[in-house]
C-alpha positions as CSV (number, residue, x, y, z in Angstrom):
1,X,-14.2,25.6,-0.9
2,X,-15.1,23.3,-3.5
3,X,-14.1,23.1,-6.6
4,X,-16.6,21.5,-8.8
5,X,-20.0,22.6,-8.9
6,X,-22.8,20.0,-7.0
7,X,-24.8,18.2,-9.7
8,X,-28.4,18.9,-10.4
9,X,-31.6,18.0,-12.0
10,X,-31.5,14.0,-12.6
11,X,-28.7,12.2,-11.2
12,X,-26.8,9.2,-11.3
13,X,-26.2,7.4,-8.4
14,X,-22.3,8.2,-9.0
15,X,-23.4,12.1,-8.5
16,X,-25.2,11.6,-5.5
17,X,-22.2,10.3,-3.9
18,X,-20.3,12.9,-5.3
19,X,-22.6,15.2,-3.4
20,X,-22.5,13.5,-0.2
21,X,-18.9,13.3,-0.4
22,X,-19.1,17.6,-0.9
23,X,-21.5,18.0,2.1
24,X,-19.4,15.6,4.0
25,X,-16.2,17.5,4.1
26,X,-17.7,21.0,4.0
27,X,-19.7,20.1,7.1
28,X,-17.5,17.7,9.2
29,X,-14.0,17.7,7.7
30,X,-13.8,21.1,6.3
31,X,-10.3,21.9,8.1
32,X,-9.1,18.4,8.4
33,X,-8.6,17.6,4.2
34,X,-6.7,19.9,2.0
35,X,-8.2,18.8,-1.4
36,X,-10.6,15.7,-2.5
37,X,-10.1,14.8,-6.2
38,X,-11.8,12.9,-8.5
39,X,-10.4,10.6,-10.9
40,X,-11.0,7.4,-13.1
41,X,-13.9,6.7,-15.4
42,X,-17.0,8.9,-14.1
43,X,-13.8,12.0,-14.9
44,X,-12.6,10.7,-18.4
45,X,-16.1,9.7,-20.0
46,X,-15.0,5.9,-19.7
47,X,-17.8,5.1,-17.0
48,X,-20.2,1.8,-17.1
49,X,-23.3,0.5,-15.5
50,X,-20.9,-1.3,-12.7
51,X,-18.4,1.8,-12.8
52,X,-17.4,3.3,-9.3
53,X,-16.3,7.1,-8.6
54,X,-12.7,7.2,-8.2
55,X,-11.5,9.9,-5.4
56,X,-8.6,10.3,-3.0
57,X,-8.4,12.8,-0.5
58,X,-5.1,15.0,0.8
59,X,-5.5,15.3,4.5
60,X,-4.0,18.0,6.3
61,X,-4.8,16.5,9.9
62,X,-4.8,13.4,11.3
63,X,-8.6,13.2,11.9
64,X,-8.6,14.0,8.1
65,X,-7.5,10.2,7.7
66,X,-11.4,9.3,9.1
67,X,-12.8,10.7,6.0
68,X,-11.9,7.5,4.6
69,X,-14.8,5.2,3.3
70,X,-15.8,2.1,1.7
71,X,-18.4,0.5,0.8
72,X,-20.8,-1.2,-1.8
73,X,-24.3,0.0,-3.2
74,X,-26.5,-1.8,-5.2
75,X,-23.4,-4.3,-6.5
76,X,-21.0,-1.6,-6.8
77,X,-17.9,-0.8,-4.9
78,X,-16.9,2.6,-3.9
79,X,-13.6,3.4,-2.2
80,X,-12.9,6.8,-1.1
81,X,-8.8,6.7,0.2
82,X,-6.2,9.1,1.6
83,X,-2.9,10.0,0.3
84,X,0.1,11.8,1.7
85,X,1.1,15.2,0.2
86,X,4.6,12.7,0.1
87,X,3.2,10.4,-1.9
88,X,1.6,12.3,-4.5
89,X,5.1,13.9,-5.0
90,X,6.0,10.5,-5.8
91,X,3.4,10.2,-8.3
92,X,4.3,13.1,-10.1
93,X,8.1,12.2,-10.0
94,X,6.4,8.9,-11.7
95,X,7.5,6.6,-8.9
96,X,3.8,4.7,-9.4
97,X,1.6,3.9,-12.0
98,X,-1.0,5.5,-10.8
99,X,-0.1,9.0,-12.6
100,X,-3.5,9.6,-13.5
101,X,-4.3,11.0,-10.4
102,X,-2.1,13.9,-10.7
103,X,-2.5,14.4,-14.2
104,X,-5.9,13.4,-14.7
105,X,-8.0,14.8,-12.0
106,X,-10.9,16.9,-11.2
107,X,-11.2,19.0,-7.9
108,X,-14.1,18.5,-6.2
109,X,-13.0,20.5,-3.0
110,X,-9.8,22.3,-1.2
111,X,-9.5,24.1,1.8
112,X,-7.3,26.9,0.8
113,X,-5.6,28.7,-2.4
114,X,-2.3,27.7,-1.5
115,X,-3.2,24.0,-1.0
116,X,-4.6,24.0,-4.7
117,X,-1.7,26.1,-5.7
118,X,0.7,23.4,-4.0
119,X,-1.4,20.5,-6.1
120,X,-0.6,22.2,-9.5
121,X,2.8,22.9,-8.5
122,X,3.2,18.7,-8.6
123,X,1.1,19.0,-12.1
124,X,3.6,20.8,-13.3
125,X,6.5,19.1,-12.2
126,X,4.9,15.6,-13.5
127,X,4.7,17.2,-16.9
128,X,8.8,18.6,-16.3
129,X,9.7,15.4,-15.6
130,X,7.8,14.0,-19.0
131,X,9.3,16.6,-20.7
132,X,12.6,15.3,-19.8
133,X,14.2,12.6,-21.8
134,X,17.0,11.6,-19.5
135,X,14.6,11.6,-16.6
136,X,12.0,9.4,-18.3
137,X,14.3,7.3,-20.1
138,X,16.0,6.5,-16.5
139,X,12.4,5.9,-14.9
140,X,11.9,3.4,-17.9
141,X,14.9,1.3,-17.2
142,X,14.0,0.8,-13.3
143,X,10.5,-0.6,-14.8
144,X,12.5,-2.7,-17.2
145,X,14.9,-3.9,-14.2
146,X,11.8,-4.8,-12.5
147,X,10.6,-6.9,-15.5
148,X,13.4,-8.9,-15.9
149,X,13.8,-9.3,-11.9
150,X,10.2,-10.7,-12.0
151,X,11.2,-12.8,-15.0
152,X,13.8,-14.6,-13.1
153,X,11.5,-15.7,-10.7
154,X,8.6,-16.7,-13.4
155,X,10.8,-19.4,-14.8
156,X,10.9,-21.4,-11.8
157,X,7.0,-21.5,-11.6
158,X,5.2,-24.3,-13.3
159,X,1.6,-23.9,-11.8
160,X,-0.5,-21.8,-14.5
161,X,-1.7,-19.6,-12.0
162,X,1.8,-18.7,-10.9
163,X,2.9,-18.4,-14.2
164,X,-0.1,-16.1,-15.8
165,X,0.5,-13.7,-12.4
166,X,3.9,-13.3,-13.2
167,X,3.3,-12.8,-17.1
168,X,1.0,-10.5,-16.1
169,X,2.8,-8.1,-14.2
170,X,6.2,-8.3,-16.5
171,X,3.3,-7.2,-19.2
172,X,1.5,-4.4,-17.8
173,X,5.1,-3.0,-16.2
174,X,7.0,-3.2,-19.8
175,X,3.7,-1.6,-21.2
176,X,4.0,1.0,-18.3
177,X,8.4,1.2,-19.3
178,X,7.2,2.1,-23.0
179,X,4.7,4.7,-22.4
180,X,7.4,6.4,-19.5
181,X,9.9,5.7,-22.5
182,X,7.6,7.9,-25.1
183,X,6.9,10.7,-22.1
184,X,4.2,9.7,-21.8
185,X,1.4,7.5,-19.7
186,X,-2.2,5.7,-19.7
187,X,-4.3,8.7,-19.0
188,X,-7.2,6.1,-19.1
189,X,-5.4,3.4,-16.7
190,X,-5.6,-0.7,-17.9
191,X,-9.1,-0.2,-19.4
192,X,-7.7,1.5,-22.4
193,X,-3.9,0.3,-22.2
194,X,-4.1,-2.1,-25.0
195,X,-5.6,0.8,-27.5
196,X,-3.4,3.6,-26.2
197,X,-0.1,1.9,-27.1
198,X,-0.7,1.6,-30.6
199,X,-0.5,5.1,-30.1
200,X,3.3,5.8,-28.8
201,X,5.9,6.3,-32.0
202,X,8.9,4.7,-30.2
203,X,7.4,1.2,-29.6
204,X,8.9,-2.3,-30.4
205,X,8.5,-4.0,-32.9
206,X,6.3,-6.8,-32.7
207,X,5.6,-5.3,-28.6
208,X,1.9,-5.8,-29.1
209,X,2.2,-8.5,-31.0
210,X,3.9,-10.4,-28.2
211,X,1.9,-8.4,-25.5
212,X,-1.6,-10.2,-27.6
213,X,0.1,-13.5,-27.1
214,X,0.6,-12.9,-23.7
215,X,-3.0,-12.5,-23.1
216,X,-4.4,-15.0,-25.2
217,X,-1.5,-18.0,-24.4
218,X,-3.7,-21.1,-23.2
219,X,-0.4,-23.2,-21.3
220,X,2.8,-22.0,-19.2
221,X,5.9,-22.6,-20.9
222,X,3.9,-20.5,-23.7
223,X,3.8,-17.2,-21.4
224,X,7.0,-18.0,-20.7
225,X,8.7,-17.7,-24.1
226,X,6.5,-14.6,-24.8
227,X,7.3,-13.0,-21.3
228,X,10.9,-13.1,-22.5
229,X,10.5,-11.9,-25.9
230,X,8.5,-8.7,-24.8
231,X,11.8,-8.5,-22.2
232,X,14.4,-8.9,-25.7
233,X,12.0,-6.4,-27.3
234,X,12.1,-3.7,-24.9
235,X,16.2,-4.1,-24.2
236,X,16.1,-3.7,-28.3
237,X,14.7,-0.2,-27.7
238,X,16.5,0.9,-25.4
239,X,19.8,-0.2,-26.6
240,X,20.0,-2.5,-23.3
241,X,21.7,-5.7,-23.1
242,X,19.3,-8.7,-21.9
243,X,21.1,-11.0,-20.2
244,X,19.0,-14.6,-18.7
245,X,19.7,-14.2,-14.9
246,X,22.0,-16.8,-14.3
247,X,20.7,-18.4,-10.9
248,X,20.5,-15.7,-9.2
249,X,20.8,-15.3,-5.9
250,X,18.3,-17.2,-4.2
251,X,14.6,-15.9,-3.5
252,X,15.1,-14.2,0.1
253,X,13.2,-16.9,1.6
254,X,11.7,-14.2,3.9
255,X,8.6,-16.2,4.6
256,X,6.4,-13.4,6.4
257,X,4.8,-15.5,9.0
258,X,1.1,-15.6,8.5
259,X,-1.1,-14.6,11.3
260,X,-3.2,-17.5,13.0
261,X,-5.9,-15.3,13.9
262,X,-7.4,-14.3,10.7
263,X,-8.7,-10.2,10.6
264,X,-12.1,-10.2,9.0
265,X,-13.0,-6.5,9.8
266,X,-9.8,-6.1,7.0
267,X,-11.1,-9.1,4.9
268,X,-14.3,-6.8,4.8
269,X,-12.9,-3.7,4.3
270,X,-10.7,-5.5,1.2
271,X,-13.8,-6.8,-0.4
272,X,-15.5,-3.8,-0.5
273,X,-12.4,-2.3,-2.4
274,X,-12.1,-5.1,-4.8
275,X,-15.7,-5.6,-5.6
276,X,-15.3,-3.3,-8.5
277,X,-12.5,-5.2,-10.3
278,X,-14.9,-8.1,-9.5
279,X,-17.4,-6.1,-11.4
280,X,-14.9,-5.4,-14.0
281,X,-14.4,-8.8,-15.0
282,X,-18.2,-9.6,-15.3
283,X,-18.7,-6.8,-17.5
284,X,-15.6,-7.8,-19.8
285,X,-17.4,-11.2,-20.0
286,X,-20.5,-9.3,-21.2
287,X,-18.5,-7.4,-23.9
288,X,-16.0,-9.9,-25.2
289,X,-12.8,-7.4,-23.8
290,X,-10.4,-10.3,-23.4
291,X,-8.0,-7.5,-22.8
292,X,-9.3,-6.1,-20.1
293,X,-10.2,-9.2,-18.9
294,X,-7.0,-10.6,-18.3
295,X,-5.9,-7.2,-17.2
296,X,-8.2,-7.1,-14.0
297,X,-8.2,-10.9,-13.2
298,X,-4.1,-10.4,-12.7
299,X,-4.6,-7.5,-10.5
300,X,-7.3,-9.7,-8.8
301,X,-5.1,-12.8,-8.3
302,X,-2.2,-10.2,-6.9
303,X,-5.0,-9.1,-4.0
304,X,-6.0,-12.9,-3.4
305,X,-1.8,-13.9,-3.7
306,X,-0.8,-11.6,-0.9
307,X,-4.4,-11.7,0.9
308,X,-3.8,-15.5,1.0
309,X,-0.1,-14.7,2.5
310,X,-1.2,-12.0,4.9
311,X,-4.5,-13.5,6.7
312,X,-3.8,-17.5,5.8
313,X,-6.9,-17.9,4.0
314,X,-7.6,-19.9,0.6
315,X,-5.9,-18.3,-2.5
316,X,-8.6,-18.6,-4.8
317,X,-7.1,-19.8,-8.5
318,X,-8.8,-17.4,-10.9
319,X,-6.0,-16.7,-13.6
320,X,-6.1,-21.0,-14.7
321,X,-9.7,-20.0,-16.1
322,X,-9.3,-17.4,-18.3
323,X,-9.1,-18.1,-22.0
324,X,-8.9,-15.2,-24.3
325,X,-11.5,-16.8,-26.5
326,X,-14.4,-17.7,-24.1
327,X,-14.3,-15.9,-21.1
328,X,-16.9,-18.0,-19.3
329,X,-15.1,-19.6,-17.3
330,X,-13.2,-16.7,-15.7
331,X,-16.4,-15.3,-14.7
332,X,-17.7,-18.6,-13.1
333,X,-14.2,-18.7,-11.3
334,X,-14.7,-15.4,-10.0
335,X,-18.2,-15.6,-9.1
336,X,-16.9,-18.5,-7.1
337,X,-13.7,-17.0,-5.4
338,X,-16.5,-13.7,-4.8
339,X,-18.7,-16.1,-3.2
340,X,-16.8,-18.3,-0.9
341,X,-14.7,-14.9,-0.1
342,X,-17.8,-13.1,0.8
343,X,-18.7,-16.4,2.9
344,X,-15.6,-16.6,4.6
345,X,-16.4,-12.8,5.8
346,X,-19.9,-13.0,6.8
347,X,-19.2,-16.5,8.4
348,X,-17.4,-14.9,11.1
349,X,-19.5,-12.1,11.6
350,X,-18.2,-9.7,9.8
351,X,-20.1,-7.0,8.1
352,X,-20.0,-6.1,4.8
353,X,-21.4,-2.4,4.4
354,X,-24.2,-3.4,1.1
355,X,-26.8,-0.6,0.4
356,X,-29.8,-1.4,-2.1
357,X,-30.0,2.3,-3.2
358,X,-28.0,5.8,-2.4
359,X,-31.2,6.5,0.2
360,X,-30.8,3.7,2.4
361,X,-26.6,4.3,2.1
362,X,-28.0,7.9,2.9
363,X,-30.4,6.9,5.9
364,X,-27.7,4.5,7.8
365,X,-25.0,7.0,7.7
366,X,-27.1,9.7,9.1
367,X,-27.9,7.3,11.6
368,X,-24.3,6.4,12.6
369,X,-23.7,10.1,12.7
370,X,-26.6,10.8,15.1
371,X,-25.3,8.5,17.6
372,X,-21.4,9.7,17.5
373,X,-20.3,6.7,16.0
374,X,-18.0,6.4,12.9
375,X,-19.8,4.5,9.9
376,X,-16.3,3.8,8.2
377,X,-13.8,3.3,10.8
């Protein structure tokens, strides 16, 4: 059954693939997925030339998981993903950030009453636990624990880089602490963070302030000193005590140990995930949102950090070229990191799965399909 109605008259690329996706399940998949939901900006109204459609699936078999897909048409990414009736749950008890696809979602498609009824169950119980200020208040001070955890290992770092990734994330997870600590959440994700918490009553003062000079600090020790008053600001709220981690216990030095053989079928399948926040960035150049900017090239430089770790490949620097008042050069850097990223994929053979238009996206997976094999596996 599906739950939105198939677009029609003149569409978008974004609602042909929204189609496709309908057919797809309905025809393939129809008892392998419980529900497919939509999500993001094409949902909220927040959409852009270079926007993607945001959609996770709920599979209720394990051939449901094959209804995965990613790739890339004419520049932009598309990444269609499953997750676990388990880990919604967790969403909904606001273990991740990602709350917006509980609370913010369209239903394109479920296979039975009681599956939707079982998704609006965990609706309900994410707006219970909002509605309850002991709960959210607890959620808030794990956030804030992880904050001051990540600060501790921020002031050992010297390298820009480093020290912009850390600032980053203590930023965006105290910003995530104080909208958990108002009930509340970024029902429009990072794009519209920055607006939306000028909008919470119980807020810091001086948060944004400091939060601004995060984003626009040009040298380390800088982010540091900001990084630790939003920290001070936040245990001011809360009526928390913030104590500098005395040396803590040293970093676990649990050095994973990289692979020597490099996987580019997963380099592939990564880039065609992260093109969009590529895409992100360019269009925040375009537009002057330094906000946003900075926003997506942390997220950015977390995927190269641990891609860098994971696969022993370069861990391309893009966070040393951003600069709240000309954004330039954070393009250039990742138009270069996108390049020689892409390069290092299609070196080796690898293919990256690029369509010029929805028709020839269209035409090769009907092909794929006509001779059994699986065009995203």
């Amino acid at each position: 059954m599906t739950g939105i109605k198939k677009g029609s008259g003149k569409m978008t690329i974004n609602d042909k693939i929204i189609n496709w996706i309908a057919d797809r399940v309905e025809h393939d998949y129809a008892e392998d997925i419980a529900l497919i939901l939509l999500y993001g900006s094409y949902v909220n109204g927040t959409a852009n030339a270079k926007s993607d459609v945001d959609c996770y699936f709920i599979p209720r078999t394990e051939r449901g998981y094959e209804f995965s897909a990613d790739f890339i048409i004419q520049g932009v990414g598309y990444d269609i993903f499953p997750m676990s009736w388990e880990r919604v749950e967790g969403i909904a008890d606001l273990k991740e950030i990602i709350i917006p696809c509980v609370g913010d979602v369209k239903v394109l498609y479920y296979h039975s009453a009681d599956e939707l009824e079982k998704f609006k169950h965990l609706q309900r119980k994410l707006q219970d636990n909002l509605n309850n200020p002991d709960y959210t208040r607890r959620i808030a001070k794990e956030k804030f624990e992880r904050a001051c955890k990540l600060y501790s290992q921020l002031k050992n770092c010297n390298k820009l880089m480093e020290v912009r990734l850390f600032a980053g994330d203590i930023m965006m997870t105290l910003a995530d602490a104080v909208a958990i600590y108002n009930q509340d959440y970024f029902h429009f994700g990072l794009k519209r963070q920055y607006e939306d918490l000028h909008k919470f009553e119980n807020i810091p003062v001086h948060f944004i302030e400091e939060y601004e000079n995060v984003i626009k600090s040009e040298k380390a020790e800088e982010l540091k000193i900001h990084c630790r008053n939003l920290i001070k600001l936040f245990a001011d709220l809360v009526a928390a005590d913030f104590v500098e981690d005395e040396e803590k216990q040293q970093e676990k030095a649990v050095a994973d140990a990289i692979s020597p053989n490099t996987d580019f079928y997963f380099l592939a399948r990564v880039y065609e995930e992260i093109s969009s926040t590529f895409n992100k960035i360019y269009v925040c150049t375009e537009t002057g949102n330094f906000i946003l900017a900075f926003l997506s090239a942390v997220c950015l430089q977390n995927e190269f950090k641990e891609i860098a770790k994971e696969q022993g490949i370069e861990c391309y620097d893009i966070l040393s070229a951003y600069h709240y008042q000309d954004l330039g050069e954070l393009a250039k850097a990742a138009r270069k990191a996108e390049r020689d990223f892409v390069r290092t994929i299609t070196d080796s053979g690898e293919k990256i799965k690029r369509f010029r238009d929805f028709e020839e996206f269209e035409r090769e997976i009907q092909s794929l399909c006509f001779t059994h094999e699986s065009p995203f596996q």
